[in-house]
N, C-alpha and C positions, 0 to 999 in steps of 0.2 A: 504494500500500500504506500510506503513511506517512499519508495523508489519512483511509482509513478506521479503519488506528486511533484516531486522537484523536476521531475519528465514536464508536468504540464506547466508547471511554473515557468521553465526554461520557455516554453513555448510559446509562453503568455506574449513575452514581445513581438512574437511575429507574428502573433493574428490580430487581424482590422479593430478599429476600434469600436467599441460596445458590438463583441464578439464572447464569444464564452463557448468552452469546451466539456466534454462529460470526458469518460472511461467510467467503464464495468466491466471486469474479467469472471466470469465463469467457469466453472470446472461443471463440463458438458456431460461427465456420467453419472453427476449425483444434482447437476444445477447450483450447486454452493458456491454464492458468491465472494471470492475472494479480494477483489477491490471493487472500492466504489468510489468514486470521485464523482460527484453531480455538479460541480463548477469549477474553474481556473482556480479561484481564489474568492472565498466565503466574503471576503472582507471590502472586496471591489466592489463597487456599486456600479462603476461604470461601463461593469462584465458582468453584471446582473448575478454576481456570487450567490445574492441571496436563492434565487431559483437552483432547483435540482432539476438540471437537465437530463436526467434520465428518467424522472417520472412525470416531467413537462411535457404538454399536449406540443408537438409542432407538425411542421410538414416532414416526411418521409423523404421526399425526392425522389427518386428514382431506386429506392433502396425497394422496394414492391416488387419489381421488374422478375428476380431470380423465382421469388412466390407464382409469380402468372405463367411465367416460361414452366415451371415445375408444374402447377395444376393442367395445365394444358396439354403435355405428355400423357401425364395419368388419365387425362381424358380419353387420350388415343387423339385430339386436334393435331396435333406436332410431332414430329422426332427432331432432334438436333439440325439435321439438313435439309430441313423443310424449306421452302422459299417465302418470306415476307419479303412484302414493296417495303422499302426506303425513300417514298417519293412525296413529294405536297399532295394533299386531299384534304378539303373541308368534310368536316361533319357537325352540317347545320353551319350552327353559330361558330362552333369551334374549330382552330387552325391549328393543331400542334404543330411545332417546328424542332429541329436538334439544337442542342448546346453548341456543334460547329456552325450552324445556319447551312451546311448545305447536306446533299444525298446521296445516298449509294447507289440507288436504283431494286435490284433482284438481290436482296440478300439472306444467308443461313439463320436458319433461327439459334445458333449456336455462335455465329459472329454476329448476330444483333444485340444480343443477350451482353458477349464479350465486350460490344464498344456500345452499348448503354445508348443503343440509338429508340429516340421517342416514338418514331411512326411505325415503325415494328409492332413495338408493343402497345401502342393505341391502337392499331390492326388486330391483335391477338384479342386483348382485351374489349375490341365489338364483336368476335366470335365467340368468347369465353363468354360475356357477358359481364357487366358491372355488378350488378346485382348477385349475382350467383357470386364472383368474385369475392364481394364484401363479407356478404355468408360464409364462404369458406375460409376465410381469416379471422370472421370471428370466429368458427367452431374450431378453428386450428391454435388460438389461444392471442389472435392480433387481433382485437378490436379498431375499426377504423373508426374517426368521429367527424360527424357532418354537420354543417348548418343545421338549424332546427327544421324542419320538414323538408328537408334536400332530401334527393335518391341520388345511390352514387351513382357517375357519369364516366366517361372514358377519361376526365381528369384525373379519374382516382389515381390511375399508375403512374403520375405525370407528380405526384404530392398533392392532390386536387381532394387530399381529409389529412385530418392530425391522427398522429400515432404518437407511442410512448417510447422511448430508447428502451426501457425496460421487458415493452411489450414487442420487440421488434427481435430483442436478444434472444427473448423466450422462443419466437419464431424461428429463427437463425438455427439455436440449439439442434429444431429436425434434421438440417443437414449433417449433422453428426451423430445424431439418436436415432437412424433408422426410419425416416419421416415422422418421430413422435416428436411434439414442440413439449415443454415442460415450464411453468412458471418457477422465475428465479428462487432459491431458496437464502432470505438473507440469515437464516437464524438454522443453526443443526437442531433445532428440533422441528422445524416449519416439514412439513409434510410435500415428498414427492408426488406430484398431479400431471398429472401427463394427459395430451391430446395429442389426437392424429391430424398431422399438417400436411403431408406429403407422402 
């Protein structure tokens, strides 16, 4: 614990200002959390110390993406070398565009996945379905959270609902638990709970 604070302390100078950083480490066969760090530094205000950023509501980003790509396999929708477009399409109102600004055109669903391209996964997620999505995150153990009477949209995969750092870990855990997510255990007596995510 003590190591990675001075880790994030060190780091504090290099991120923007009124910026603020987490770290949770996990030990994936029992879920025991063995650090927690929920901000830079408790004592900053102008790094918003006081908030614990691992149990704070924020956007997700693109951290969703690996969840949709995986449900959609188990669907039997995808293998790895399936072909998603990488190209401009409205839907409706909405324009996703990539963090480069520009396209690949025909690409794998194993290299869209790898370079975290958005119209891929806005593609998957209107065949997956938003709705079914949301559902299966929460029974998987990630609750998403939405405006007051919003339905999720093809934003969802894009950070388009708040998640938890803490709820995102638990998720994450599947890919080492055999597709079981499990919620963190911060105390050795707090009870192993396991769900099927993957």
């Amino acid at each position: 614990q003590r190591r990675l604070e001075d880790l994030l302390l060190g780091w504090r100078a290099r991120l923007p200002e009124h910026t603020s950083a987490a770290i949770v480490v996990v030990e994936t066969g029992n879920m025991a959390v063995r650090a927690y760090l929920g901000s830079v530094d408790i004592n900053d205000a102008r790094r918003f110390g006081h908030v614990d950023m691992i149990s704070a509501m924020r956007s997700p980003g693109s951290t969703l993406k690996p969840f949709l790509y995986g449900m959609a396999m188990d669907a039997g929708l995808i293998h790895s070398e399936s072909l998603l477009q990488d190209v401009p399409r409205r839907y409706g109102d909405y324009r996703p565009g990539n963090f480069s600004m520009g396209f690949s055109g025909p690409v794998s669903a194993s290299s869209a996945l790898a370079l975290s391209l958005n119209l891929p996964a806005v593609q998957l997620l209107e065949t997956y379905g938003p709705k079914r999505f949301a559902a299966d995150m929460r029974n998987g153990g990630v609750p998403l959270s939405l405006p007051a009477l919003a339905e999720p949209s093809l934003a969802l995969i894009l950070g388009g609902a708040g998640s938890r750092l803490e709820d995102l870990v638990s998720g994450y855990s599947a890919l080492a638990r055999g597709g079981k997510s499990a919620r963190l255990r911060l105390q050795p007596q707090d009870e192993l709970r396991e769900r099927r995510m993957l």
